[in-house]
mmCIF file of the N, C-alpha and C atoms, coordinates in Angstrom:
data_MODEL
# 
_entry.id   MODEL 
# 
loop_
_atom_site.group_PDB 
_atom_site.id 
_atom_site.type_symbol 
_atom_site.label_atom_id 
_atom_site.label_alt_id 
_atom_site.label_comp_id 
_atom_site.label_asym_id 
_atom_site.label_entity_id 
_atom_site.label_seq_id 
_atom_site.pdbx_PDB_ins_code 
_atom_site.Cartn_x 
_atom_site.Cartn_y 
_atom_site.Cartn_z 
_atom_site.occupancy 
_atom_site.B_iso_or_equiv 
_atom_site.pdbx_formal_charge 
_atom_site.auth_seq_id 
_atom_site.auth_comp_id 
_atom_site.auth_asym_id 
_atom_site.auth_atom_id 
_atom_site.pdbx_PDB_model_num 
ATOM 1   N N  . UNK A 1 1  ? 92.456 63.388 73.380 1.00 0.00 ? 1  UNK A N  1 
ATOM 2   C CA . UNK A 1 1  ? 91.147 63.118 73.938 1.00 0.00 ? 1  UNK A CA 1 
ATOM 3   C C  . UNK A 1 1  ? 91.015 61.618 74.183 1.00 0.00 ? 1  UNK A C  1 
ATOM 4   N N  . UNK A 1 2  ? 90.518 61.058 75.602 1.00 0.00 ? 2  UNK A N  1 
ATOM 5   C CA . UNK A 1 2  ? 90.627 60.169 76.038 1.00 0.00 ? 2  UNK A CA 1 
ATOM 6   C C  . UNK A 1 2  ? 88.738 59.571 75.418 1.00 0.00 ? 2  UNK A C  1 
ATOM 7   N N  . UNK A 1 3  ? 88.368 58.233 74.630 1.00 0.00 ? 3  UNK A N  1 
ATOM 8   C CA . UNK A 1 3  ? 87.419 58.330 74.606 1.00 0.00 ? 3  UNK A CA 1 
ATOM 9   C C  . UNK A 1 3  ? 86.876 57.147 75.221 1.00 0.00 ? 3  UNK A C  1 
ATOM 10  N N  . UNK A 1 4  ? 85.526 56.769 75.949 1.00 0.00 ? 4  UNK A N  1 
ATOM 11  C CA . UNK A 1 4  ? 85.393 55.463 76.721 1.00 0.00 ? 4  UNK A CA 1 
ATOM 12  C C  . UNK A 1 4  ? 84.291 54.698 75.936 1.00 0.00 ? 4  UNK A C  1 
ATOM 13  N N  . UNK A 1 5  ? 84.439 53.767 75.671 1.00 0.00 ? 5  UNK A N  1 
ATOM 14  C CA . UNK A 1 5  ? 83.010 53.011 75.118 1.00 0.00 ? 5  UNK A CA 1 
ATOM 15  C C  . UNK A 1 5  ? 82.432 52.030 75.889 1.00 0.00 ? 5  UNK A C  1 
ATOM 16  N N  . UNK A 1 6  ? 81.334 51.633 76.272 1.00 0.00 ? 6  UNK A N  1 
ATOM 17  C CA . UNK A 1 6  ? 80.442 50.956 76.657 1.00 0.00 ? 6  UNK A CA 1 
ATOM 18  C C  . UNK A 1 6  ? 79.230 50.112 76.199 1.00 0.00 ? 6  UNK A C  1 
ATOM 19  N N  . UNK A 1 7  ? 79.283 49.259 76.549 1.00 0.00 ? 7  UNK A N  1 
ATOM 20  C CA . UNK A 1 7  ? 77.962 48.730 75.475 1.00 0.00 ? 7  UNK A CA 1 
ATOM 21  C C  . UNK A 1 7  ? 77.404 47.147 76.375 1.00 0.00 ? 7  UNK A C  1 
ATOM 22  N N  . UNK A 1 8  ? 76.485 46.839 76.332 1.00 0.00 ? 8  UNK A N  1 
ATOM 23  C CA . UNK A 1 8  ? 75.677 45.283 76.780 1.00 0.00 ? 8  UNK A CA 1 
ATOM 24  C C  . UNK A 1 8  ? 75.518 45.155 78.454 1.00 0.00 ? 8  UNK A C  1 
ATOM 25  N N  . UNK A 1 9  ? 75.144 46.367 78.415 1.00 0.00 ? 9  UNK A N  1 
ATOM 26  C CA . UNK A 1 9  ? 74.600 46.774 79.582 1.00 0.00 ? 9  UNK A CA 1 
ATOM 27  C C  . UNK A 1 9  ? 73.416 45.853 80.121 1.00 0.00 ? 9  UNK A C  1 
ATOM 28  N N  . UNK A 1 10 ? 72.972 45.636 79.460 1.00 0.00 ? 10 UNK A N  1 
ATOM 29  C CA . UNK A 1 10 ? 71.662 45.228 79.610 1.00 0.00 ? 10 UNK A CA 1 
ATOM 30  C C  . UNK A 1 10 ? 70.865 45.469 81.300 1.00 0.00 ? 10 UNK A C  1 
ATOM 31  N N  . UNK A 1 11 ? 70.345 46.524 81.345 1.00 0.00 ? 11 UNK A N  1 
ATOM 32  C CA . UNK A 1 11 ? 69.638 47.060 82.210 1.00 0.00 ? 11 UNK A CA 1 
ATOM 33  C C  . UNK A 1 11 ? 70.104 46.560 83.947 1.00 0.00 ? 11 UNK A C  1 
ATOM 34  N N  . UNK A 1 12 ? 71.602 46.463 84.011 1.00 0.00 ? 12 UNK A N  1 
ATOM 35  C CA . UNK A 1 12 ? 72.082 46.343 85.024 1.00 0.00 ? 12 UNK A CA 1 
ATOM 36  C C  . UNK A 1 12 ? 73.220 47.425 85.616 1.00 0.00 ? 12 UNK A C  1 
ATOM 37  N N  . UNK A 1 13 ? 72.118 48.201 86.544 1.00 0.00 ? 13 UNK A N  1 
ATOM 38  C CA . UNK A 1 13 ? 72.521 49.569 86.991 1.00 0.00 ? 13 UNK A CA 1 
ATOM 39  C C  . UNK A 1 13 ? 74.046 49.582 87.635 1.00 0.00 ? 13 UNK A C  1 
ATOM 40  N N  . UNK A 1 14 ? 74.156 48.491 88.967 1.00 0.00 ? 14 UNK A N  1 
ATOM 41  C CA . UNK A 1 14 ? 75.258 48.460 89.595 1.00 0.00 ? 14 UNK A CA 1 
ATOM 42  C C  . UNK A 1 14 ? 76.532 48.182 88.822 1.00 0.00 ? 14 UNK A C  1 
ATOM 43  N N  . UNK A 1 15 ? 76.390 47.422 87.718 1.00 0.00 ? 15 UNK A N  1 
ATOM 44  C CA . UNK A 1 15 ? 77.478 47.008 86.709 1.00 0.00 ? 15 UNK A CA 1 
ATOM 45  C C  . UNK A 1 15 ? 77.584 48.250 85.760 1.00 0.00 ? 15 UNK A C  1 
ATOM 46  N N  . UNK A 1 16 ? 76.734 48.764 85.692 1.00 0.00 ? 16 UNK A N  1 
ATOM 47  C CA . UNK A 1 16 ? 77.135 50.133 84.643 1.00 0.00 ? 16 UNK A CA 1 
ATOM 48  C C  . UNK A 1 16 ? 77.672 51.037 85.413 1.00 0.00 ? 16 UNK A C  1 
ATOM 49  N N  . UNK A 1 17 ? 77.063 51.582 87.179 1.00 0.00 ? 17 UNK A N  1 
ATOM 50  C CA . UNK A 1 17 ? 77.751 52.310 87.950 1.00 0.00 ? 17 UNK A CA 1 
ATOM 51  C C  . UNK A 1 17 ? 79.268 52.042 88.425 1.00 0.00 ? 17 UNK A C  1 
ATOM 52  N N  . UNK A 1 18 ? 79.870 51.019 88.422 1.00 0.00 ? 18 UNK A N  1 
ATOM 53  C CA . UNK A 1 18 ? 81.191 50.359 88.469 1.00 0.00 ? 18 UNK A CA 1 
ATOM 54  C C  . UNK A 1 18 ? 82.014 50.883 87.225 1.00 0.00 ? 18 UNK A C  1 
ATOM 55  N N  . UNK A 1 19 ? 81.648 49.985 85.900 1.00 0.00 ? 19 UNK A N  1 
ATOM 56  C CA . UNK A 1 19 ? 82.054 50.737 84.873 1.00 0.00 ? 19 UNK A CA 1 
ATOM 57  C C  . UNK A 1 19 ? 82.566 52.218 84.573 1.00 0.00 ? 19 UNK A C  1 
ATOM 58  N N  . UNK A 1 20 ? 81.430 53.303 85.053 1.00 0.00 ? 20 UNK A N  1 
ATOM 59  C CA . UNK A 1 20 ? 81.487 54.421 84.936 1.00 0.00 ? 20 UNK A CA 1 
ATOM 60  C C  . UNK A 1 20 ? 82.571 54.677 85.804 1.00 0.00 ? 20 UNK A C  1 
ATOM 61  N N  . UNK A 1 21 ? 82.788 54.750 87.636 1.00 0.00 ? 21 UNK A N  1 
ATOM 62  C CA . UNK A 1 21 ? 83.541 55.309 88.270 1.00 0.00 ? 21 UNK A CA 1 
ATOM 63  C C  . UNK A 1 21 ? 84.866 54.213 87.565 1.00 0.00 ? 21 UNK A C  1 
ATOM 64  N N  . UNK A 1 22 ? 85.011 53.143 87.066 1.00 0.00 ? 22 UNK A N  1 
ATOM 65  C CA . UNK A 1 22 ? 86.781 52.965 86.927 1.00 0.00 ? 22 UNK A CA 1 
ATOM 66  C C  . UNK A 1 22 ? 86.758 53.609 85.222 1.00 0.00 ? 22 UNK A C  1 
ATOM 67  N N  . UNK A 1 23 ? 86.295 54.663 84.844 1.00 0.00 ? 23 UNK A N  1 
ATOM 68  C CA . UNK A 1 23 ? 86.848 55.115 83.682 1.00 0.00 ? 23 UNK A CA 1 
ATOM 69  C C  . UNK A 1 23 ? 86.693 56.888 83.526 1.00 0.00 ? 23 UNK A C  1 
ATOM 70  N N  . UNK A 1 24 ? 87.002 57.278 85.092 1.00 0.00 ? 24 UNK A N  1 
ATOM 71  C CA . UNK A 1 24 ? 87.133 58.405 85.243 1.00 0.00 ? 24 UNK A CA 1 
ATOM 72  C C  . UNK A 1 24 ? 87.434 59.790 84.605 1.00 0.00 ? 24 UNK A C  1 
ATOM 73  N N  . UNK A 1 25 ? 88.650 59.071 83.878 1.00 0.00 ? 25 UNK A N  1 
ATOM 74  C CA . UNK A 1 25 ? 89.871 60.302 83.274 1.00 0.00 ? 25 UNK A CA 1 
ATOM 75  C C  . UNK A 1 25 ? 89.195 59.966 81.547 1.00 0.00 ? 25 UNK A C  1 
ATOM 76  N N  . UNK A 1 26 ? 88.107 59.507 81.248 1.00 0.00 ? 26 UNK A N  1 
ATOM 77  C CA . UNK A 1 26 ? 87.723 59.924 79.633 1.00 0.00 ? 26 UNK A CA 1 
ATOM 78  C C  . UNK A 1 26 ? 87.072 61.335 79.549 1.00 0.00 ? 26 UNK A C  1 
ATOM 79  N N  . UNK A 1 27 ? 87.773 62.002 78.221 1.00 0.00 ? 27 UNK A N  1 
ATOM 80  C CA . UNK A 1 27 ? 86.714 62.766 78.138 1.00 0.00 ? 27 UNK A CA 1 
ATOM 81  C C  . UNK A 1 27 ? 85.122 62.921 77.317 1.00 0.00 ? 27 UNK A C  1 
ATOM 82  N N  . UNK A 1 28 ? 85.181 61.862 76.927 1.00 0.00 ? 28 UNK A N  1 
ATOM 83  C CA . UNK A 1 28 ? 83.403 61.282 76.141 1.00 0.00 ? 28 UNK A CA 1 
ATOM 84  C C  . UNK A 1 28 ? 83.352 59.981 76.387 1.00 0.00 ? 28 UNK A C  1 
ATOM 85  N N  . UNK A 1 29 ? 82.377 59.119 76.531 1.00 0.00 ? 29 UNK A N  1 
ATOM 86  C CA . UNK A 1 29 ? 82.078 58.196 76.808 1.00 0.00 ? 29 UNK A CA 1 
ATOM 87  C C  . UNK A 1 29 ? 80.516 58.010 75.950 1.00 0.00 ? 29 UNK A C  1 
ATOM 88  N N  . UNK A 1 30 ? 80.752 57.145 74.562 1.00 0.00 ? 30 UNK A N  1 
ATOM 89  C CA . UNK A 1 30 ? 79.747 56.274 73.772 1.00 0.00 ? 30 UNK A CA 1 
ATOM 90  C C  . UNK A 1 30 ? 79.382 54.718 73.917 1.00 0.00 ? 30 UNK A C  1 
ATOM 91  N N  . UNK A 1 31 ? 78.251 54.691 73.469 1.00 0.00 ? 31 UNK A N  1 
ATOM 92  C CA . UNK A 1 31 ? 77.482 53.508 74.121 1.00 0.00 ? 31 UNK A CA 1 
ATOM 93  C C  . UNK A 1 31 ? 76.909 52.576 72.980 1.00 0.00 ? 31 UNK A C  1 
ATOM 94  N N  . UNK A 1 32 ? 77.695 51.336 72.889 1.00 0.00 ? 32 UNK A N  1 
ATOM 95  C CA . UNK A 1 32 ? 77.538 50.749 71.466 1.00 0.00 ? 32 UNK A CA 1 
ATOM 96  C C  . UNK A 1 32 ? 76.270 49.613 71.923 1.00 0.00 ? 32 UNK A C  1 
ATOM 97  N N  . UNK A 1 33 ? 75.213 50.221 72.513 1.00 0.00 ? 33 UNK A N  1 
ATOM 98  C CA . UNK A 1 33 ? 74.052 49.865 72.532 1.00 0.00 ? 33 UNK A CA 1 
ATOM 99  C C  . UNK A 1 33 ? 73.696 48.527 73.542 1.00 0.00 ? 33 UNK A C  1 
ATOM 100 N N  . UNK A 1 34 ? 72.416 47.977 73.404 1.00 0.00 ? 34 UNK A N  1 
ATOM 101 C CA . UNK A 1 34 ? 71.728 47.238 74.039 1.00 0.00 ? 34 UNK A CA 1 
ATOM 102 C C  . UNK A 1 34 ? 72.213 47.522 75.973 1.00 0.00 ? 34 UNK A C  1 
ATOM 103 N N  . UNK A 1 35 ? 71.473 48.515 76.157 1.00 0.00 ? 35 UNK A N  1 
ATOM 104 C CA . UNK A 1 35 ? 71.100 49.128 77.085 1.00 0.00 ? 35 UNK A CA 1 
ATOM 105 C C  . UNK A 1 35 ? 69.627 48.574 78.591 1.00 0.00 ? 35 UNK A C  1 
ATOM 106 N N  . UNK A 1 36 ? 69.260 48.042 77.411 1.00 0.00 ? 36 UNK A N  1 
ATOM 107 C CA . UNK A 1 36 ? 68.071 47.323 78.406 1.00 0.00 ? 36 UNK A CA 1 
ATOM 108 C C  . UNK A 1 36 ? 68.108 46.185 78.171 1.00 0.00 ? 36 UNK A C  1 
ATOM 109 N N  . UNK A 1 37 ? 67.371 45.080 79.056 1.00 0.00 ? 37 UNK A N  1 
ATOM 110 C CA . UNK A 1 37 ? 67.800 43.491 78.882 1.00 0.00 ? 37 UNK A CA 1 
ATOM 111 C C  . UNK A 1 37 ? 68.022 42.692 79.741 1.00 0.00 ? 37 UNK A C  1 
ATOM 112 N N  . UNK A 1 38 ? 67.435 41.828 80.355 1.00 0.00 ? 38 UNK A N  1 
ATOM 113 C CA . UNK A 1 38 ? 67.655 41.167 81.100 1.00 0.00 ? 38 UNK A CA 1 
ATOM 114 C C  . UNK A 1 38 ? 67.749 41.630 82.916 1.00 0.00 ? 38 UNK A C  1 
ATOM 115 N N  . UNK A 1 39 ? 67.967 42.500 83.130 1.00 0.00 ? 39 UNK A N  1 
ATOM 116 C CA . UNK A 1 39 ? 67.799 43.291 84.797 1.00 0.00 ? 39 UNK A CA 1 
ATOM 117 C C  . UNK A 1 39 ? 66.840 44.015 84.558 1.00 0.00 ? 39 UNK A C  1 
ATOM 118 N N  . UNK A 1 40 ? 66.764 44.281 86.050 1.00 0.00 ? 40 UNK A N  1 
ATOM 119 C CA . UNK A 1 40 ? 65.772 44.702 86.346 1.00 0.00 ? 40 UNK A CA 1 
ATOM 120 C C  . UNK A 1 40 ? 65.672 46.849 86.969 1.00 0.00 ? 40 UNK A C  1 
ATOM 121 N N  . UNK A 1 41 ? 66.874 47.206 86.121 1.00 0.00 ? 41 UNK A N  1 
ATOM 122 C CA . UNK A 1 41 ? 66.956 48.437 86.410 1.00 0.00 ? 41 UNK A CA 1 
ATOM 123 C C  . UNK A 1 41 ? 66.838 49.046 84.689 1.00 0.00 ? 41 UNK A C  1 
ATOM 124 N N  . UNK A 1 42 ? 66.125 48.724 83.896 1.00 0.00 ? 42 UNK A N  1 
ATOM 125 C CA . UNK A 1 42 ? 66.499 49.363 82.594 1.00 0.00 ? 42 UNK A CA 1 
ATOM 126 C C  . UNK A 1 42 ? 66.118 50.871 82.600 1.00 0.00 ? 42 UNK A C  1 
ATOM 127 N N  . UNK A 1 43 ? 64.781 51.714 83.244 1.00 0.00 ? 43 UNK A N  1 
ATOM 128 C CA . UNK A 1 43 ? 64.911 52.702 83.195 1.00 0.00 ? 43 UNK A CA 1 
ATOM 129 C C  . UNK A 1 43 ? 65.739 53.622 83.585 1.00 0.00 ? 43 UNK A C  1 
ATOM 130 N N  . UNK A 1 44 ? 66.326 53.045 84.454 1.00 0.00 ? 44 UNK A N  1 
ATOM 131 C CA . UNK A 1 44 ? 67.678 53.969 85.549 1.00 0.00 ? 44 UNK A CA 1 
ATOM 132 C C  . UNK A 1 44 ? 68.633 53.925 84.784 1.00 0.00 ? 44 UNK A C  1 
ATOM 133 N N  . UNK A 1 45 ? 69.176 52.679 83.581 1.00 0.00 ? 45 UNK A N  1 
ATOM 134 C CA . UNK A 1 45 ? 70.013 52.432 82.851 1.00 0.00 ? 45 UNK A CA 1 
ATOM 135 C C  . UNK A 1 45 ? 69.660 53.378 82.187 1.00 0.00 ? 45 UNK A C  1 
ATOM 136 N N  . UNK A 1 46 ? 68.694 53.870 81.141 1.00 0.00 ? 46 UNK A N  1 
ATOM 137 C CA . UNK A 1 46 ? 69.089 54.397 80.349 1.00 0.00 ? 46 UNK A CA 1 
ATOM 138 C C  . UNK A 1 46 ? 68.596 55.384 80.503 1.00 0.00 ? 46 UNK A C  1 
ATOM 139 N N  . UNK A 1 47 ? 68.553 56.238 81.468 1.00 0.00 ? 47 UNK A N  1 
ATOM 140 C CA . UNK A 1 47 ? 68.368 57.629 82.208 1.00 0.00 ? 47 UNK A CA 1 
ATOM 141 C C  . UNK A 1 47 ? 69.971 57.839 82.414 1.00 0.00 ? 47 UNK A C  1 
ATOM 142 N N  . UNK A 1 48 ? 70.754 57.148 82.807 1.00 0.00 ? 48 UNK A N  1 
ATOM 143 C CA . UNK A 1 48 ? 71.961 57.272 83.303 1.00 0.00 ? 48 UNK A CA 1 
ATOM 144 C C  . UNK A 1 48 ? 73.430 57.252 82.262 1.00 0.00 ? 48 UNK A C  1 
ATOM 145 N N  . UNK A 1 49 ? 72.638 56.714 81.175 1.00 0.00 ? 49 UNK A N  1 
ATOM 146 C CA . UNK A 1 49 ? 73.789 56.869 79.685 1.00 0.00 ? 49 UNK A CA 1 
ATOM 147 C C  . UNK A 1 49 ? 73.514 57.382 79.645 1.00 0.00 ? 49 UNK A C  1 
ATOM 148 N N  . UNK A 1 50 ? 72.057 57.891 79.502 1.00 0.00 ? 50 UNK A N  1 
ATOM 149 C CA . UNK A 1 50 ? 71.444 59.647 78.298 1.00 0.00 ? 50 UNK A CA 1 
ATOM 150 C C  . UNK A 1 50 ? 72.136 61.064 79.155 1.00 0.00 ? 50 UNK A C  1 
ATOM 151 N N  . UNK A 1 51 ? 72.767 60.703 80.230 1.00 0.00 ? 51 UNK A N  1 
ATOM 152 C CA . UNK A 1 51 ? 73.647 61.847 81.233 1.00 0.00 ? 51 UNK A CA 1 
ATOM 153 C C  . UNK A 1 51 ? 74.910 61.645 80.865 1.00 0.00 ? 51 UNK A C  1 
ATOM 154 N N  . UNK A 1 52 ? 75.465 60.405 80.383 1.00 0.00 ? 52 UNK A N  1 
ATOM 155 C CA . UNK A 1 52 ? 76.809 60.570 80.458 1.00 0.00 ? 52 UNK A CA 1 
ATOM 156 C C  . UNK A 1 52 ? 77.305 60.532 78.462 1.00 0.00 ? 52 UNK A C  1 
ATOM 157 N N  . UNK A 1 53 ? 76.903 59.560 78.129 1.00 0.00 ? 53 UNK A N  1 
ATOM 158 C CA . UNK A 1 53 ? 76.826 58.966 77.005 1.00 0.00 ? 53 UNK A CA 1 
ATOM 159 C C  . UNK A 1 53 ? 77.051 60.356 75.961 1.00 0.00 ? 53 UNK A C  1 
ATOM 160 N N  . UNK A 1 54 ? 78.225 60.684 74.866 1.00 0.00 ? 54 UNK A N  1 
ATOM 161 C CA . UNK A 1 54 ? 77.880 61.445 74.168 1.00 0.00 ? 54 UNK A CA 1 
ATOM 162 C C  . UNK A 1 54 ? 77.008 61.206 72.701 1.00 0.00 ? 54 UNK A C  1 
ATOM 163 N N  . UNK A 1 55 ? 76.881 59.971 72.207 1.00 0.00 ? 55 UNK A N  1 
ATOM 164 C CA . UNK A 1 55 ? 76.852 59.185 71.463 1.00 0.00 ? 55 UNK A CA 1 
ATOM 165 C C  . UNK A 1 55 ? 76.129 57.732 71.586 1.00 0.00 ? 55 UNK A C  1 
ATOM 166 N N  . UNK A 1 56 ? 75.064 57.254 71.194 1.00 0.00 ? 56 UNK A N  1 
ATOM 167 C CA . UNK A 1 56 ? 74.626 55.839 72.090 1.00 0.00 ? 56 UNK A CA 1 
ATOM 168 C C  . UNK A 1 56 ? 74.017 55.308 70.962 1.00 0.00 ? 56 UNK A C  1 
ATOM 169 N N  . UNK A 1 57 ? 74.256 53.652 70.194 1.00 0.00 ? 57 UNK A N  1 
ATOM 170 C CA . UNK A 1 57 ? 73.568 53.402 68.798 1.00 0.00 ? 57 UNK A CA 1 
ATOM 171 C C  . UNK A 1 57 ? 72.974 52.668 69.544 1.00 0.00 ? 57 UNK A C  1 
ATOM 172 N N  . UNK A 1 58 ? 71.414 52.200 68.836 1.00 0.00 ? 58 UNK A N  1 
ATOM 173 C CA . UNK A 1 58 ? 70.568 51.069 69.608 1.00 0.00 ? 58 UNK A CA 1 
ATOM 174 C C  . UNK A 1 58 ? 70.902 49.936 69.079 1.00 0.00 ? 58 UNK A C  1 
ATOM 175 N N  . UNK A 1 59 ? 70.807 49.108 70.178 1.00 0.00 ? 59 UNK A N  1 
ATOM 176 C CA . UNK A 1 59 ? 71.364 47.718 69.862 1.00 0.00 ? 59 UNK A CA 1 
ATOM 177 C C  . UNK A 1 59 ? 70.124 46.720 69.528 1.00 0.00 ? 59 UNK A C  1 
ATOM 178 N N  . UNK A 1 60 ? 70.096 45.359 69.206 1.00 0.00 ? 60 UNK A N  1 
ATOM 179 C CA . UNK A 1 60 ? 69.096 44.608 69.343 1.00 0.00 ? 60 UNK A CA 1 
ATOM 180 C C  . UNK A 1 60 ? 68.078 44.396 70.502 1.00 0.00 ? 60 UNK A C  1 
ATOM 181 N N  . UNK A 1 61 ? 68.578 44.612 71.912 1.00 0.00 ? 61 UNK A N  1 
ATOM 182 C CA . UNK A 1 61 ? 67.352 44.766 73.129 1.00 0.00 ? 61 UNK A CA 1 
ATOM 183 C C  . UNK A 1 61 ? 67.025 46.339 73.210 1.00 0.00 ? 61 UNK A C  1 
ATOM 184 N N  . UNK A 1 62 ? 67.373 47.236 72.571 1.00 0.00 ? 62 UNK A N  1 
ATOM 185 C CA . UNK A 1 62 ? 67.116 48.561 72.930 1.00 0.00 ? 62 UNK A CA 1 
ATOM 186 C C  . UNK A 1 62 ? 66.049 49.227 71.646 1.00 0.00 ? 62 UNK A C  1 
ATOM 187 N N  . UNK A 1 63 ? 64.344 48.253 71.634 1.00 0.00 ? 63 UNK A N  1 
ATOM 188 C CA . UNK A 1 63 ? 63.506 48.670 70.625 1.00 0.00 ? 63 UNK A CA 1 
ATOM 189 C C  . UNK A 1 63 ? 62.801 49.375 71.221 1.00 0.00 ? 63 UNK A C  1 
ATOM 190 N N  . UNK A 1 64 ? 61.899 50.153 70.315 1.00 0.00 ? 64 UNK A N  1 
ATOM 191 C CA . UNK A 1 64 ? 61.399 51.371 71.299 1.00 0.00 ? 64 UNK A CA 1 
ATOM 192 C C  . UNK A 1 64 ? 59.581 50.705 71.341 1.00 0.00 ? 64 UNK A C  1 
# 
């Protein structure tokens, strides 16, 4: 099992959509947090892990 991790996203959609298509061939993909932050796409960000993401810890920008 191929697994992908991701993390310091910070609410930048096009850089997370890049990410995602060059790590094709995983079969889970976890998200070692801070998800929102600094851009200006954080809801799309983290609409778009909570689809792929099997696993996602909150980081320091990701308070509720």
């Amino acid at each position: 099992m191929k697994v992908g991790l991701i993390s310091d996203v910070h609410a930048n959609l096009p850089a997370l959509e890049t990410v995602l298509d060059d790590m094709p061939a995983v079969d889970r993909i976890h998200c070692a947090g801070d998800v929102v932050g600094y851009n200006p796409w954080p809801a799309e960000c983290v609409e778009r892990v909570r689809e792929v993401a099997a696993a996602t810890v909150r980081g320091n920008h990701d308070r509720t």
